[in-house]
Backbone as CSV, one residue per row, in Angstrom:
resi,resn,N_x,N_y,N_z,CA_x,CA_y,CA_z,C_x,C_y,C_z
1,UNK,-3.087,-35.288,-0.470,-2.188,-34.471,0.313,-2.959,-33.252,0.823
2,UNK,-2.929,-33.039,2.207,-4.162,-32.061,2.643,-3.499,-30.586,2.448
3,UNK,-1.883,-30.433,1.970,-1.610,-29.340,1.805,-1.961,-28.778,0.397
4,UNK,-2.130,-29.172,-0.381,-2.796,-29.128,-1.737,-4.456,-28.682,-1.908
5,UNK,-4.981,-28.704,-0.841,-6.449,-28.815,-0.622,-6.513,-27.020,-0.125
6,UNK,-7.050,-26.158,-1.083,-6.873,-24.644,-1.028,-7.463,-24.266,-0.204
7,UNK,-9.137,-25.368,-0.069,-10.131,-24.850,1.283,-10.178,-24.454,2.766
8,UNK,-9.531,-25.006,3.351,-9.019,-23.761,4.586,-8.234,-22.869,4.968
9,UNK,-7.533,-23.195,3.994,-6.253,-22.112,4.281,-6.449,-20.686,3.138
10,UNK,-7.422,-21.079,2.476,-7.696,-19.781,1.202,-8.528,-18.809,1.619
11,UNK,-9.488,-19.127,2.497,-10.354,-17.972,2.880,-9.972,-17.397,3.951
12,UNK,-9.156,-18.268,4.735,-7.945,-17.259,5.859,-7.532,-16.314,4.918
13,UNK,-6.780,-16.441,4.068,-5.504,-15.587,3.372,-6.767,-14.615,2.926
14,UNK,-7.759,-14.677,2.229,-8.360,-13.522,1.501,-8.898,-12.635,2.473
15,UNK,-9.624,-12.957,3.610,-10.328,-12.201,4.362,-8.979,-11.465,5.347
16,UNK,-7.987,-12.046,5.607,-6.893,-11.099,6.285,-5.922,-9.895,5.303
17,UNK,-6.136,-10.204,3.952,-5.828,-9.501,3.031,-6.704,-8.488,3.083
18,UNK,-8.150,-9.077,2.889,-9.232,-7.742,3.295,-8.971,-6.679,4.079
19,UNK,-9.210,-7.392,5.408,-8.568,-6.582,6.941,-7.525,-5.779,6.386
20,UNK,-6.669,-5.920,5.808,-5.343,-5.003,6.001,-5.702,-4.244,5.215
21,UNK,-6.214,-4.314,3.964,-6.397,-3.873,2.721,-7.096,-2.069,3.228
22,UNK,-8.319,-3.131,4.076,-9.746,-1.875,4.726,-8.966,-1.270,6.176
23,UNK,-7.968,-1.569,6.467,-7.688,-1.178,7.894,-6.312,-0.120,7.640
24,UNK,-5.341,-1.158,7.240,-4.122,-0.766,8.072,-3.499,0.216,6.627
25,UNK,-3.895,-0.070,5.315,-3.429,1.039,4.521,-3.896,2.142,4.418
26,UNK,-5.411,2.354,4.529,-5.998,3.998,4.854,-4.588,4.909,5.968
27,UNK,-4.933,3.895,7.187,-4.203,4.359,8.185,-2.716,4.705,7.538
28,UNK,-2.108,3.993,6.958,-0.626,4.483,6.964,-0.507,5.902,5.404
29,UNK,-1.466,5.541,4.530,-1.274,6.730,3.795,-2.037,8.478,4.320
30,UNK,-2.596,7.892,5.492,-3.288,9.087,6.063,-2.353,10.049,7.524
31,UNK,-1.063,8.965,7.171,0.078,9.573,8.422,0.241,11.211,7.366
32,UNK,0.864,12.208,8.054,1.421,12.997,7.840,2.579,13.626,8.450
33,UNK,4.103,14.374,7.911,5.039,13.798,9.005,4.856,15.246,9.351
34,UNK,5.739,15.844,10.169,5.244,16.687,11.253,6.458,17.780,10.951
35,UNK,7.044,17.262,10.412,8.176,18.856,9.594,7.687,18.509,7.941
36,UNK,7.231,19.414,7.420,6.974,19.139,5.928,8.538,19.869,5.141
37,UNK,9.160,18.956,4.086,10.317,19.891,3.555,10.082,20.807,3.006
38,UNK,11.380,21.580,3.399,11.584,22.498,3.004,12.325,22.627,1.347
39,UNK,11.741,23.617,0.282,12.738,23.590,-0.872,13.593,24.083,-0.826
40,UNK,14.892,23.066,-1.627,16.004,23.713,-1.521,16.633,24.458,-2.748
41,UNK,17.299,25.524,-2.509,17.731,26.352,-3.511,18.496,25.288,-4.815
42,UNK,18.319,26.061,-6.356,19.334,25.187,-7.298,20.365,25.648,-7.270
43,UNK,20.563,26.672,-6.676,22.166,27.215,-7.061,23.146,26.208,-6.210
44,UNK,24.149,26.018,-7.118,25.390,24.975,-6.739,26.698,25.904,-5.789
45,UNK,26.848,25.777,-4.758,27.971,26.344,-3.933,29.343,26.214,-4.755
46,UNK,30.198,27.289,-4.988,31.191,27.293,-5.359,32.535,26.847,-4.323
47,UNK,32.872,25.581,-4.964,33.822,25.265,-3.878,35.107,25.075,-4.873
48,UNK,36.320,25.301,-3.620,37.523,25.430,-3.916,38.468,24.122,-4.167
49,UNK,39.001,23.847,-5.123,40.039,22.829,-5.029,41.065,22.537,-4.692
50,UNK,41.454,21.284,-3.667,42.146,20.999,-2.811,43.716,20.974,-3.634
51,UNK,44.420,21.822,-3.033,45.739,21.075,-3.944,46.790,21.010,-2.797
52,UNK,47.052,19.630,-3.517,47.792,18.430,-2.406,49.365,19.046,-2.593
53,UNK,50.189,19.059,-1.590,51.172,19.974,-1.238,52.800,18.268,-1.889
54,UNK,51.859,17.308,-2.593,53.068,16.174,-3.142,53.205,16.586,-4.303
């Protein structure tokens, strides 16, 4: 069964694993986004409870 046979289709898969490996992940952990956050305060807003007029 020639799908069983690992030899051509295995050194495709490793060397395009390579490629991405050496290419396209540098690139995406080297993005930086362009508003950096801001910290937000811990204090909790004091809010009022609704009371239902039933």
């Amino acid at each position: 069964m020639p799908q069983l046979d690992p030899s051509p289709w295995f050194v495709l898969l490793v060397f395009s694993w390579l490629i991405f490996t050496t290419i396209a992940i540098p690139k995406t952990l080297n993005y930086t986004f362009p508003n950096e956050p801001a910290p937000q305060s811990t204090q909790t807003d004091k809010t009022n409870h609704w009371t239902w007029s039933w």
